[in-house]
C-alpha positions in Angstrom: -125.1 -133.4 -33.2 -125.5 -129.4 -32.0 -123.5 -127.8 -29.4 -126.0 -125.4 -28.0 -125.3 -123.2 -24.7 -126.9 -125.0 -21.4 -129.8 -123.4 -19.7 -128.6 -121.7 -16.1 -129.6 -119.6 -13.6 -128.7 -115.8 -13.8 -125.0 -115.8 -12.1 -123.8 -119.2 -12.8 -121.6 -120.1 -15.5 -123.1 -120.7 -19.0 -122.4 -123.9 -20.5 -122.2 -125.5 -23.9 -123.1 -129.3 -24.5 -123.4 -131.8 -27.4 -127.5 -132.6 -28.1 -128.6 -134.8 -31.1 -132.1 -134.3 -32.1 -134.4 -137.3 -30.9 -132.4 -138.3 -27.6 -134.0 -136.3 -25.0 -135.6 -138.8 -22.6 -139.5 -138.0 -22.5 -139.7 -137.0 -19.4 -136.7 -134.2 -20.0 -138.6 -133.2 -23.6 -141.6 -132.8 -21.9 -141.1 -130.2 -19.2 -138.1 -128.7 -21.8 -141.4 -128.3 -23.9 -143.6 -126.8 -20.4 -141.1 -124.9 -20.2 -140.6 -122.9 -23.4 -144.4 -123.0 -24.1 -144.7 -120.9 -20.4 -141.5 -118.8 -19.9 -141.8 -115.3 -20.1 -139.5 -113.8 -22.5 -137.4 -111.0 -20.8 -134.7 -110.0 -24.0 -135.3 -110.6 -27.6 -132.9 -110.0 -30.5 -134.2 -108.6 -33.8 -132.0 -110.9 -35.8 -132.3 -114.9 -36.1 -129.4 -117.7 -35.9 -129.2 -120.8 -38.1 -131.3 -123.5 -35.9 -128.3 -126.4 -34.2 -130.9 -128.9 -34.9 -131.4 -128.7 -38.5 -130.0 -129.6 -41.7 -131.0 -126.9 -43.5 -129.1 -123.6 -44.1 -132.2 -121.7 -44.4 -133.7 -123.0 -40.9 -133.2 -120.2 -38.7 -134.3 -119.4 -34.8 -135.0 -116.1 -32.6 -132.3 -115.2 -30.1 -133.6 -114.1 -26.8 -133.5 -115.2 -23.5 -136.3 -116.7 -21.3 -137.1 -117.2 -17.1 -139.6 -119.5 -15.5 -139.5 -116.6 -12.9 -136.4 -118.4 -11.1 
């Protein structure tokens, strides 16, 4: 289980909720998937932060934040 922030729209509050890999209905996963495959990145950090959804310690993932033009 990872708490990882909620995506929201610019001006609502952000969120934090409990995901376990592999529980996504398909539907969801898919058009999370759309989505992150065509979102235009607006902010990147230069640094990385260890990935919720892994085991690993050395697993690590970009920080940024993302908008489907919404």
């Amino acid at each position: 289980m990872a708490r990882v922030p909620v995506p929201h729209l610019v001006g609502e509050p952000q969120l934090e909720a409990d995901f376990a890999p592999g529980t996504l209905p398909d539907e969801l996963a898919e058009a999370l998937a759309g989505f992150l495959e065509d979102a235009e990145p607006i902010l990147f950090s230069p640094g990385t932060l260890p990935d919720p959804f892994s085991d690993s310690a050395h697993m690590r993932v970009r920080v940024g934040i993302m908008t489907d033009g919404r």
